[in-house]
Structure formats: C-alpha cells, structure tokens
C-alpha positions in Angstrom: 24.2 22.9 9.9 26.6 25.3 8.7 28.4 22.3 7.3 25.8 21.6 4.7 24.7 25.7 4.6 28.6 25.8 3.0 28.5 22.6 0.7 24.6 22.0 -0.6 24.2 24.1 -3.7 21.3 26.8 -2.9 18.8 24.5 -4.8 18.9 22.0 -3.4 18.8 24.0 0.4 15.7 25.3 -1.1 13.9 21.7 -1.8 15.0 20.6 1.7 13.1 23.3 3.2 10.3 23.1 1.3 10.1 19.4 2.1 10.1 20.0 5.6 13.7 18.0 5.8 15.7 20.7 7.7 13.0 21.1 10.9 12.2 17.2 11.0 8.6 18.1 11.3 7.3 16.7 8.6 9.5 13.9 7.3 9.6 10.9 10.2 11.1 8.6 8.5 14.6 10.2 8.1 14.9 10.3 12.0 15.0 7.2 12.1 18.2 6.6 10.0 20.8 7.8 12.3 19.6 5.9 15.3 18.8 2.7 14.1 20.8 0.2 15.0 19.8 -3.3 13.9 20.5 -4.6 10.3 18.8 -7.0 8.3 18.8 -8.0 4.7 16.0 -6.5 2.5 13.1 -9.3 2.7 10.3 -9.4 0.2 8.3 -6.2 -1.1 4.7 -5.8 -1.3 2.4 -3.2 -3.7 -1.5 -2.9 -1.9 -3.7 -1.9 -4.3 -6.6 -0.8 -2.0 -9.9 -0.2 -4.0 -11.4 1.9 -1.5 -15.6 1.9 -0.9 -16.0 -1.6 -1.2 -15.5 -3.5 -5.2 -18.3 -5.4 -6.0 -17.0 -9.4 -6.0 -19.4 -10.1 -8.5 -18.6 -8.0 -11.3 -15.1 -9.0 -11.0 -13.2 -12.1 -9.2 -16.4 -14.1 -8.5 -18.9 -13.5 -11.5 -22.1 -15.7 -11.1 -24.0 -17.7 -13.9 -26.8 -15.2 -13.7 -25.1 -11.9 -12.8 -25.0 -8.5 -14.5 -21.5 -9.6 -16.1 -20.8 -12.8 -18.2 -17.7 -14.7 -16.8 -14.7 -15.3 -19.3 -12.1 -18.7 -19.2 -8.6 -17.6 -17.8 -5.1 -18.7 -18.5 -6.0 -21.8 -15.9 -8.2 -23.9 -16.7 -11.9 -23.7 -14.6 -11.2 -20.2 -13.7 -13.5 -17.9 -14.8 -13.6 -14.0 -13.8 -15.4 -10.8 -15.4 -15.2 -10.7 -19.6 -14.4 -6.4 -18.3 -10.9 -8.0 -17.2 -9.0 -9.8 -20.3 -5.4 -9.1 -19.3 -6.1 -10.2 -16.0 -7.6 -13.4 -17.0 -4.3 -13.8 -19.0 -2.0 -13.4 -15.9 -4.4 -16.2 -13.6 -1.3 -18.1 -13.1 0.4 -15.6 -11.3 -3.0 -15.4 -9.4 -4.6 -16.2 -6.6 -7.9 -15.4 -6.1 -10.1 -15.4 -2.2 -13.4 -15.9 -3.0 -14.3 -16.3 1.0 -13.7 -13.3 2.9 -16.1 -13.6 5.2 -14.8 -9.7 7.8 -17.8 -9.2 10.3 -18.0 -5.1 9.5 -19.9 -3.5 7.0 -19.6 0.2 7.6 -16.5 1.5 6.1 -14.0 3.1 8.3 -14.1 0.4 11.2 -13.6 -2.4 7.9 -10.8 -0.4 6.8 -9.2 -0.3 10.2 -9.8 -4.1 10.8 -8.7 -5.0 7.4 -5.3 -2.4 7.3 -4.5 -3.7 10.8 -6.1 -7.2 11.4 -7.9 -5.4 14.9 -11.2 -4.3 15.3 -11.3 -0.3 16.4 -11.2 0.7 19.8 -12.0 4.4 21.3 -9.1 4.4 23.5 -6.6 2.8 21.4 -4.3 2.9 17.9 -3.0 -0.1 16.0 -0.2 0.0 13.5 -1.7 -0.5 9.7 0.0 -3.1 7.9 2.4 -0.2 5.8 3.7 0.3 9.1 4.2 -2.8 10.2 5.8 -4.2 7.4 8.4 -1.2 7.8 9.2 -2.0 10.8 10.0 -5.5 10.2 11.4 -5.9 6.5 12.4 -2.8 5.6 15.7 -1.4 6.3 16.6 0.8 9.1 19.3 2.9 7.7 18.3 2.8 4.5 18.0 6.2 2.3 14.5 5.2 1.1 11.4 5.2 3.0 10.1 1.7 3.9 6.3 2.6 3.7 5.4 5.1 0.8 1.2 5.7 -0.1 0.3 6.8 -3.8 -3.1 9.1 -4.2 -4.7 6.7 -6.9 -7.5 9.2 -7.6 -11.1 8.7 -6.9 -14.5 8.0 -9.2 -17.0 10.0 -6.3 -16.0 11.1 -2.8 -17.7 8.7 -1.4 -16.8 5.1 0.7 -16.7 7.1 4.4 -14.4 8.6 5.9 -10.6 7.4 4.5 -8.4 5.1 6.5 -4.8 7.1 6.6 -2.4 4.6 7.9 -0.7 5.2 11.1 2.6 3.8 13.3 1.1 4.0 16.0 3.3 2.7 19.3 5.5 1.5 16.3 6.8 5.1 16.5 6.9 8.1 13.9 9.9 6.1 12.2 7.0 3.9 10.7 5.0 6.5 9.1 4.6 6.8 5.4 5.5 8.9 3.0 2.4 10.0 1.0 2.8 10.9 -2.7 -0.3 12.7 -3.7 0.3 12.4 -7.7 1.9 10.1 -9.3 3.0 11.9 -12.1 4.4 15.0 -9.7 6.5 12.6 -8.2 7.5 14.1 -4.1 5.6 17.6 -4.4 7.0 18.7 -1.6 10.6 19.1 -2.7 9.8 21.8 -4.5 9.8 25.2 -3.1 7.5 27.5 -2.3 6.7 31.2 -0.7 8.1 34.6 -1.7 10.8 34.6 1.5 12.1 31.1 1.2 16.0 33.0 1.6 14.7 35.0 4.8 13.1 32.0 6.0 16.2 29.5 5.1 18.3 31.6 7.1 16.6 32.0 9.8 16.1 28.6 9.9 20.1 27.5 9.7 20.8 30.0 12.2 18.7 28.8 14.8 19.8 25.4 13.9 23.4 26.4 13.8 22.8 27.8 17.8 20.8 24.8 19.1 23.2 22.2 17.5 26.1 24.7 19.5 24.2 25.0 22.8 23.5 21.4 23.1 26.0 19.1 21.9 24.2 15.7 22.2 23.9 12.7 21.0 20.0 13.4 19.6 21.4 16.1 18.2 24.2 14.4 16.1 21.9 12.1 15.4 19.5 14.7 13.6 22.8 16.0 11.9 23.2 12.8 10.7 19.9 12.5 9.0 20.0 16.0 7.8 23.1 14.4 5.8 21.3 11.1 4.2 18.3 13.0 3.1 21.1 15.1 1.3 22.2 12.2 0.4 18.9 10.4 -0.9 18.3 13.8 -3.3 21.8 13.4 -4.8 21.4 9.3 -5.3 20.3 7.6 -8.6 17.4 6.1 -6.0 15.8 9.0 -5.5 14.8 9.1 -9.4 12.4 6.3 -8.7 9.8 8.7 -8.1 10.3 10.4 -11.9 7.6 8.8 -13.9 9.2 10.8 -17.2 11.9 8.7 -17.1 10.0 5.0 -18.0 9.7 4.5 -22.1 6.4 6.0 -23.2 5.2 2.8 -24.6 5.4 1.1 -21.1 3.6 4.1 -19.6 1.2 3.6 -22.2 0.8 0.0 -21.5 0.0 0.8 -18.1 -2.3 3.4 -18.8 -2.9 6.8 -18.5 -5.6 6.7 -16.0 -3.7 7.7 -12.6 -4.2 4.6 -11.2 -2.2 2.8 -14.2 0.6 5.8 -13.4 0.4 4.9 -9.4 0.8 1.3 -10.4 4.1 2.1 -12.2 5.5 4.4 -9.5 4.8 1.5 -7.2 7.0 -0.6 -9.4 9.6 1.9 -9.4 9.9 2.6 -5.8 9.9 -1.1 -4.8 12.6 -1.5 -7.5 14.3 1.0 -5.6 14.3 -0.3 -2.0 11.0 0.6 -0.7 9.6 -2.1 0.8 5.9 -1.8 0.8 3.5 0.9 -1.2 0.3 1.0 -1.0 -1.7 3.0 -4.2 -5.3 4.2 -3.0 -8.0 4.6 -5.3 -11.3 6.5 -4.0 -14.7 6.1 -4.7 -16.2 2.1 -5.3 -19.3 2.7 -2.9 -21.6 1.9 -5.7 -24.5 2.0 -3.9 -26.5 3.0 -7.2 -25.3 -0.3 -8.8 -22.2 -1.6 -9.6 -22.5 -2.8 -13.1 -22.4 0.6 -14.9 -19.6 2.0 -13.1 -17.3 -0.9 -13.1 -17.5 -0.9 -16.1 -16.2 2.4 -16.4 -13.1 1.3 -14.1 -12.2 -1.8 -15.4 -10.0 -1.0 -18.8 -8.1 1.2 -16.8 -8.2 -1.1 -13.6 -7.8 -4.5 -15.7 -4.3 -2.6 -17.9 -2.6 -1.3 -14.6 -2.7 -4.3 -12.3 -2.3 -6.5 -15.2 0.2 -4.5 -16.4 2.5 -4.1 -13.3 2.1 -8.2 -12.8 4.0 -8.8 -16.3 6.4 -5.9 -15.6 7.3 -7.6 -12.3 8.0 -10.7 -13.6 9.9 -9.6 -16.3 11.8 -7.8 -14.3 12.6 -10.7 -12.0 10.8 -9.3 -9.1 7.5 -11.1 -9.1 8.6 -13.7 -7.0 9.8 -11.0 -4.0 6.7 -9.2 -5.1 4.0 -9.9 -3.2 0.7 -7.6 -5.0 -2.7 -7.8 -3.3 -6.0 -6.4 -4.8 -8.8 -5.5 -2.5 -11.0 -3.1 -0.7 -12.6 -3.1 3.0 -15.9 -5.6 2.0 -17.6 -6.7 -0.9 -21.1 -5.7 -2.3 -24.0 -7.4 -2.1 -25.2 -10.4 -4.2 -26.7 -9.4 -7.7 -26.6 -5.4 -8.5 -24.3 -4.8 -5.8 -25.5 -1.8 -4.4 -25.0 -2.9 -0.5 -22.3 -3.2 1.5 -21.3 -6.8 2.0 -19.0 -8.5 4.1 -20.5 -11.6 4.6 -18.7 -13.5 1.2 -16.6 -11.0 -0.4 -13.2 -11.4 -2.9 -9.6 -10.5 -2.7 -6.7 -11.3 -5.2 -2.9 -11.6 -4.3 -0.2 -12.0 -6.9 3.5 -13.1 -7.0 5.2 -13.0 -3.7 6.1 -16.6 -4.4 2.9 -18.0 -3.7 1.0 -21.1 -5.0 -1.0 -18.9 -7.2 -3.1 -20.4 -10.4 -5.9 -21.2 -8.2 -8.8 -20.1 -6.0 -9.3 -20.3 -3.0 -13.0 -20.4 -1.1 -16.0 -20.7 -2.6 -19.2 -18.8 -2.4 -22.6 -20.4 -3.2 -24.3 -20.9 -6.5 -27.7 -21.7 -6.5 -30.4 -20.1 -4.3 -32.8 -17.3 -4.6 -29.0 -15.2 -4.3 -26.5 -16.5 -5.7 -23.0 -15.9 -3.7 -24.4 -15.0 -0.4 -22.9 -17.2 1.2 -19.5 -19.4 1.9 -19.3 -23.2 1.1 -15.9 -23.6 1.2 -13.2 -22.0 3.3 -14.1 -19.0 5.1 -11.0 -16.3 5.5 -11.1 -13.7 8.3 -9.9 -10.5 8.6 -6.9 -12.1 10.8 -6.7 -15.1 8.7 -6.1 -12.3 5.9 -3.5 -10.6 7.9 -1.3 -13.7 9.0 -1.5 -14.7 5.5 0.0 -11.3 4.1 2.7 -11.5 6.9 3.8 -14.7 6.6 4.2 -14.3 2.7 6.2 -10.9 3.3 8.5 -13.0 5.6 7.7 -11.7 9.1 7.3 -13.9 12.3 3.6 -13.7 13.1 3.8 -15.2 17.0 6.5 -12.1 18.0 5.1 -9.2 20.1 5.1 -5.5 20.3 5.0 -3.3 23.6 2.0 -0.9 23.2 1.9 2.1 25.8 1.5 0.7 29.1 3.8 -1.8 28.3 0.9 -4.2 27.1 1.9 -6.7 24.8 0.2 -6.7 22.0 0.9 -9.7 19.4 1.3 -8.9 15.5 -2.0 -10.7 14.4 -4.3 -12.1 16.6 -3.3 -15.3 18.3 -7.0 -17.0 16.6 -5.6 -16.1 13.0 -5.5 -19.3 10.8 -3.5 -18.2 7.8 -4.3 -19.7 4.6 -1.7 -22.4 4.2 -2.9 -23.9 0.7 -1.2 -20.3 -0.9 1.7 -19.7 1.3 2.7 -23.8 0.7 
C-alpha cells in the first residue's frame, strides 16, 4: 500500500476510495484478477436489452391482422412487425425474431429469475443469472475490464414487481456485475465524496499498510496485486469506454437522447472495450392499462437505439461477435395487452452470427383471440437459455459445483436449443 500511497497522484487515490477499490468491499470483480489462473481467448460478446414488466408482442414483433397496430413489410420479404418500428424493420436481416415463447410463469419476479437463469426459483437456493455466467465462461480472467457490466436504462412507471438484480451466486463474487446507474455519468462511483476523504484515505492506507506487514500471505499479495490493475484500468485508454462525451454528437444523436438510446451506446462502447456481456435495463412495460398508448410513447426512442446500435455493430465489424437480444420476462395478453402473458410471447436476437432474416414460431391467427396460442415451434425458457449459450460459444452439457457439492448443469438437461438460428 505505501507503494501506491508514494506513486498514485492524490486524485486519483481519491477516486479509488470513493469507488470502494482500496477496501475490496464493494468492487468483486477486481479480486478476481490476481488469482485467476486459466486463460482463454476472448469469445463472442453479448448486449441484453431487458424490457422489464413484460412488452406487449403484439404491438411490436408479432402484430396481428386486427390488432391495435397496423403491421409494416421489413427488409425480408413476408416479415411484417409494428409500422411504430421503421428502422427496425430496415435491419430484419440482421434479425431474428421468436414468436413462440411459450415460459410457464406469469407473475414477474419468479419469470425474471427463470428467464435470467433458465431455473425456476427455489426458497432455499440461488442460481447464477446469465451476466454471470457468461463471465465466467467467456470473459477473461485477468483482464482489466469487468466481464458482466448492467446499465440503469430508466423506467416509464415503477411498476413490473419487484426487479430481478443479477447475482453469481456459487459462481462466486468474481462473477458479479458492475452496475452503471447513468449512462451519461459514466462509473459514479469514482468520483469522490465526503468532507474528510484525506482523514479517511489515511487512515485507510495505514491500516492497510499494517495488515499487509503483519500478514505477509499469499491472499494478501494477491489483493496488492489487484489494488495495482484497478490503478491500472483508470490510467488505460479502456477505461474511457464508459465516457459517452467522447462519441461524435451526430452518432449520439442517431441513437437518441432518451437514456435508453445512451445505455445502448455505452453498451457498444464497453463491449468494444473487452467487456464481454452488458445488459441495459429499462423499467416500467407492465401496461396493464393497455399497451397501445404507451408503446407508442416508447417506440421512437426504443425503435432508434436498438436499431441504431445493430448498424453501428456492423459497421464496426462486431455484429457478427455480437450477439444482441431484445426481450422482457413474458408477453401481454392477446388484443389490448393489458395482462400478463406467457403462454405465446416474442423475443428478438440480432448478430452473434446467427441465421437471422427469419422468424421463428408462430402464434395463431384466426379465432375469437388472435395469437393466443402456438402453431409452430414452442421455445421454453431453457430452450431460450441453451440457445443464448450456445451462440455466445459456451459448452451447455459442462457442470458447476453448487454448495454441497451438488452438481448443477448450465441449462437444464431437457433444454432443446433452437437449432434452425444457431445453424
């Protein structure tokens, strides 16, 4: 500790502090760096876009001939989707649309637990969510980046339940995310804060300087170690990933104002910069007044971000090692969508070098409600999850040693992924 007391200029001791980095407390992922030992090559990325509440299916991926939106012609032939989402219907060749989600769970946080971890909750017992998971297995141990990083999207209402915050679980603290709660603030917490920040900083270095003295141990080292790479990440050109200010205004503009265009771009950024997956949150689709009016609402800004950071992508060269997936933790019911609906519900995915350009599933047509149920090719909530992993590269069959030393498998051993897209 005295080490980096005597080199770090006193700013930047200050932002460590404030961010929690000299104590360990609050920053998991940097423990991890000195003590990992395994390397890998970086695998592919993914961006979650998680529409949380529940988006009505209807008044966007899976419009009906008699619903409250009229259905516009895509870039692919036969594939219609909401007029409310033009650029989107541009990109439908970088698309691939689930029209048969067909989960089991309609109330909100046990869907968003079986649909972030591919397990249906248990009192007595944690599963990793899918951030976590792909951190552990294509992301990069020693990395200076976090693997798993969550973006605060914003939110219509507070509404949708109680929210789903992604946990390791027996992956370990190593697997946690780091949570960004603006995009356009970038890490908040390495900026300082409090009145007696010198007091506190050296109290602080003194207390580490003793400890590190008294007890001259590998664990200790280790911590030293990461003390260093989180100096490290703040000094890197990496680290300016999270700076929004730094992207020409007329892209920012193309992906929109709204914070969920912003969060969109910052996702872009940070898997540009090593992260490997980032999931952006937005609150507040439990439209159980109707869906209609307020999609409507969401969809310019919705339709210009996620169309937006497909064409960046690919521009970019990414879009193949991209994989982006649009979806929330059910669908609404048929017609004004003001029900929660699980039953026949839609998700998209994008890039990730996928057979996109098509649709899979189908929903029904005729009858007194129109898309109530599947015709064609129902998709489960582990169906959903071997898909995702398989695309991002991971080996679905391997296990992991939950407390007790129970094996527990990384999907479900019934999962049948959805091998028309992954090819």
């Amino acid at each position: 500790m005295r080490y980096l007391r005597e080199t770090l200029p006193r700013r930047d001791w200050l932002k460590l502090s404030a961010a929690g980095l000299l104590s360990g407390a609050s920053v998991p992922w940097f423990e991890s760096l000195a003590r990992a030992a395994i390397k890998r090559p970086r695998g592919k990325a993914c961006i979650l876009l998680w529409m949380d509440g529940g988006p009505s299916q209807q008044h966007t991926f899976d419009p009906k001939p008699k619903g409250e939106f009229k259905s516009m012609s895509t870039s692919v032939p036969g594939i219609h989707i909401v007029e409310q989402l033009p650029q989107l219907a541009q990109s439908m060749e970088d698309l691939a649309i689930v029209r048969s989600m067909s989960t089991e769970i309609n109330g909100h946080y046990d869907a968003k637990y079986f649909l972030h971890t591919g397990y249906k909750r248990t009192t007595a017992f944690e599963h990793p969510s899918i951030g976590s998971i792909a951190s552990s297995q294509i992301g990069l141990p020693d990395d200076d980046m976090p693997a798993f990083v969550t973006v605060d999207a914003g939110f219509d209402r507070a509404d949708g339940g109680r929210l789903y915050r992604s946990v390791p679980a027996y992956l370990g603290p190593t697997h946690a995310p780091l949570a960004v709660l603006d995009p356009s603030e970038g890490l908040e917490n390495l900026t300082p804060s409090g009145d007696d920040i010198d007091a506190r900083l050296e109290l602080l270095a003194g207390g580490e300087q003793r400890f590190a003295e008294r007890y001259a141990l590998p664990a200790v080292g280790a911590k030293q170690s990461a003390f260093n790479r989180a100096v490290r990440l703040m000094h890197s050109k990496r680290s300016r990933a999270f700076r929004l200010d730094e992207e020409p205004e007329k892209l920012r503009e193309a992906y929109g104002q709204h914070k969920f265009g912003q969060s969109c771009l910052l996702a872009r950024r940070l898997v540009e910069a090593g992260v490997s997956f980032v999931e952006v949150i937005h609150r507040g689709w439990d439209d159980h007044s109707g869906a209609a009016k307020p999609i409507a609402a969401r969809a310019p800004w919705m339709d210009a971000g996620m169309a937006t950071l497909i064409r960046d992508l690919k521009q970019r060269g990414m879009l193949d090692d991209t994989l982006v997936v649009w979806m929330g933790e059910f669908g609404r019911s048929p017609g004004n969508g003001a029900g929660h609906f699980c039953r026949a519900w839609s998700s998209v995915f994008a890039g990730g070098g996928l057979n996109t350009g098509q649709v899979i599933g189908k929903t029904s047509e005729d009858g007194k409600n129109p898309g109530n149920d599947i015709v064609d090719r129902p998709v489960s909530a582990p169906d959903f999850m071997a898909t995702l992993c398989l695309a991002l590269g991971m080996d679905i069959h391997q296990e992991f040693l939950a407390p007790g030393l129970r094996p527990i498998p990384l999907v479900e051993k019934t999962a049948k992924p959805i091998l028309e897209l992954l090819g």
